[in-house]
C-alpha atoms as one frame of an Amber mdcrd trajectory, in Angstrom:
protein
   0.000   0.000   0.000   1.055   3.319  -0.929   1.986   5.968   2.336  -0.774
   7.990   0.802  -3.833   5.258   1.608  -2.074   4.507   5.033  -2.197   8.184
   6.108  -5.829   8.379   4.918  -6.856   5.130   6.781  -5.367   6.199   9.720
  -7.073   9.289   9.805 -10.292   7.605   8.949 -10.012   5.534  11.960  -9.180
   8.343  14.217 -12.492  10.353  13.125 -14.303   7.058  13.631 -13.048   6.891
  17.016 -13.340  10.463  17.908 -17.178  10.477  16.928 -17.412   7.298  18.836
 -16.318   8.724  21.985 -18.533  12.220  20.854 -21.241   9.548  20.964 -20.467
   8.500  24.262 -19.625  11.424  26.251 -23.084  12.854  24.755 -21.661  15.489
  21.931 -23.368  18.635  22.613 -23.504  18.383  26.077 -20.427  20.047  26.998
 -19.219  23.793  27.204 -18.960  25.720  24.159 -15.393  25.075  23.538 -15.471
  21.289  23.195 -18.439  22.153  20.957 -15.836  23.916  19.109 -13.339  22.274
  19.221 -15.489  19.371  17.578 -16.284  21.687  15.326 -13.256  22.407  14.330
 -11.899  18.738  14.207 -14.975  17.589  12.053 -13.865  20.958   9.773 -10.349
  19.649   9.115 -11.338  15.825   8.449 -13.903  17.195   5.799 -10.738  19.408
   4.061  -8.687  16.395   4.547 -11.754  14.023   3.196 -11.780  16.335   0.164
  -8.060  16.860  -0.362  -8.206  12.926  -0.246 -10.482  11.920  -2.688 -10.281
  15.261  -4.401  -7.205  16.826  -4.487  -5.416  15.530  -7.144  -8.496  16.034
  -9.390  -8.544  20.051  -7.996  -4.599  20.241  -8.698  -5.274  19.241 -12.109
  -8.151  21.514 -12.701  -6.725  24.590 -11.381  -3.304  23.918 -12.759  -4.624
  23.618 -16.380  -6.765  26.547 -15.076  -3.802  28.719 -14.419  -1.649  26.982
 -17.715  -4.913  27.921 -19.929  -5.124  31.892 -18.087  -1.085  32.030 -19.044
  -1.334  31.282 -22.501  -4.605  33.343 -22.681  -2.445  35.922 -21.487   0.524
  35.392 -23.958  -1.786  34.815 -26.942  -3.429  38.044 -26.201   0.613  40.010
 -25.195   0.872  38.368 -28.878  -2.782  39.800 -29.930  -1.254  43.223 -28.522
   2.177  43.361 -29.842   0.409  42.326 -33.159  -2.313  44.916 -32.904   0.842
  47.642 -32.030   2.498  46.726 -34.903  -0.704  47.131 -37.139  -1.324  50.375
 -35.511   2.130  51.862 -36.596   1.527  50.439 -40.131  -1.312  52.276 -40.449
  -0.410  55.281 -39.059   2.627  55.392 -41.348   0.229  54.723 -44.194  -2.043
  57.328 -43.067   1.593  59.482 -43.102   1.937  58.248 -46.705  -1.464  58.662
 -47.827  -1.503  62.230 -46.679   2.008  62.808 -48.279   0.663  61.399 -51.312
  -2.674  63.705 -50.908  -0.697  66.499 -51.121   1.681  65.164 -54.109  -1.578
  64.635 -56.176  -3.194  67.827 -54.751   0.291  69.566 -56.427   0.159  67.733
 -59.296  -3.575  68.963 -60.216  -2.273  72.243 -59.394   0.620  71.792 -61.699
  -1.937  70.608 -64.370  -4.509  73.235 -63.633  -1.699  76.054 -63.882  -0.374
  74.370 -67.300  -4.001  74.226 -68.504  -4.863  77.827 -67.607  -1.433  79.034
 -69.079  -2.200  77.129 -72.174  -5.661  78.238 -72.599  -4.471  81.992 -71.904
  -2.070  81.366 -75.182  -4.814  80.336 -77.306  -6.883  82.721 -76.068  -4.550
  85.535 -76.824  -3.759  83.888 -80.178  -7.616  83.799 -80.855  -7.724  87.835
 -80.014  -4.729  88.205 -82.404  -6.948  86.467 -84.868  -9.941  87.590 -84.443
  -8.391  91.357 -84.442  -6.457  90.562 -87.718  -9.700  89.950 -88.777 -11.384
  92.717 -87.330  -8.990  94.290 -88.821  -8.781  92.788 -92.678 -12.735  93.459
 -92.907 -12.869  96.951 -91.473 -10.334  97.444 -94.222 -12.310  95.576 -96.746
 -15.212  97.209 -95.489 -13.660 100.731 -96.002 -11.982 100.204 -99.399 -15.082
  99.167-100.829 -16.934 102.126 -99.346 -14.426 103.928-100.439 -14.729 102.794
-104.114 -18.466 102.728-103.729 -18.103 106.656-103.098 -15.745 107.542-105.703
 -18.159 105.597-107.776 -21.104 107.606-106.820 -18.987 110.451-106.768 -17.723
 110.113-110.140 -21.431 109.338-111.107 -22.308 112.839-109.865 -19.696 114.536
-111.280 -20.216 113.025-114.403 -24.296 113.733-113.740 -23.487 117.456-112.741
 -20.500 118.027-115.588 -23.194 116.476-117.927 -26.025 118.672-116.985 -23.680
 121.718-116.729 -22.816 121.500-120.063 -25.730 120.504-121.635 -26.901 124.028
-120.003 -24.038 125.777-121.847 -23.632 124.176-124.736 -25.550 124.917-127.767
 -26.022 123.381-130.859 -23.291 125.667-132.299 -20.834 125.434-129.797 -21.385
 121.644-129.759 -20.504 121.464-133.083 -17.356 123.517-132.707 -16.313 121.010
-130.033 -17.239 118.163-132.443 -14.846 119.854-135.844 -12.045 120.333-133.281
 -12.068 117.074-132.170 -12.337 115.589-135.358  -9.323 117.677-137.115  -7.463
 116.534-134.260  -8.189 113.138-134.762  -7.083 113.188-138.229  -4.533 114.890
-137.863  -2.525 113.262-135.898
């Protein structure tokens, strides 16, 4: 037999015979301390009962108890270095993200001021144009008013020349004109 079952049967008998003699010397009956120090006794047997038949079975629970709280506790140091290390990943990419905010924010601007610029040129090549045309048909305009007047002018002079002379001329001095113009003409 093991020292273990030995112990345990010892103690067994030793309770037996303790409540035997409680039995006899009419348990209860005496002053308050025996009461409890029976008490007391009974107290310890039922720890040592229970450590008995129980203990080894307790061990085991609460040391897989306390092995399954430590690796709780390391998965979740793991969970937190893991989680730190996320963290600064994202912050840095929130770092890079913003940095590359306000790259593409500069490179619109870039593209916006090249756009403008560019527009500006055509726009100031399109006034060029448009007064080169302005221009070409003002002077267009005016030449052919112009020759429209000297046409109407010569017209009127013509008209008024016309008129005047018919006014002066008679049929003599018309004929004059005519035999001048003719012994010119063969003459020469």
């Amino acid at each position: 037999m093991s020292e273990s079952k030995k112990s345990f049967k010892m103690l067994a008998m030793v309770v037996f015979l303790l409540c035997v003699a409680a039995f006899y010397f009419g348990y209860g009956s005496h002053s308050e301390w025996v009461d409890f120090g029976f008490r007391l006794f009974n107290f310890f047997m039922f720890i040592a009962l229970i450590r008995h038949f129980a203990g080894g079975g307790i061990k085991k629970f609460l040391r897989g108890r306390s092995e399954g709280i430590a690796s709780k506790i390391s998965g979740l140091e793991n969970a937190r270095t893991q989680a730190s290390r996320r963290l600064k990943e994202v912050e840095a990419k929130i770092i890079n993200l913003d940095k590359e905010r306000q790259a593409i924010i500069a490179a619109y601007k870039a593209q916006g001021e090249a756009i403008k610029s560019e527009i500006i040129v055509k726009a100031e090549k399109n006034a060029k144009q448009i007064i080169a045309q302005a221009k070409l048909t003002a002077q267009s305009e005016t030449d052919k008013a112009m020759r429209q007047m000297r046409a109407e002018l010569a017209e009127e002079i013509f008209n008024t020349a016309e008129d005047t002379l018919r006014r002066k001329l008679d049929a003599r001095v018309h004929e004059k004109i005519i035999n001048k113009s003719l012994s010119r003409v063969v003459l020469n």
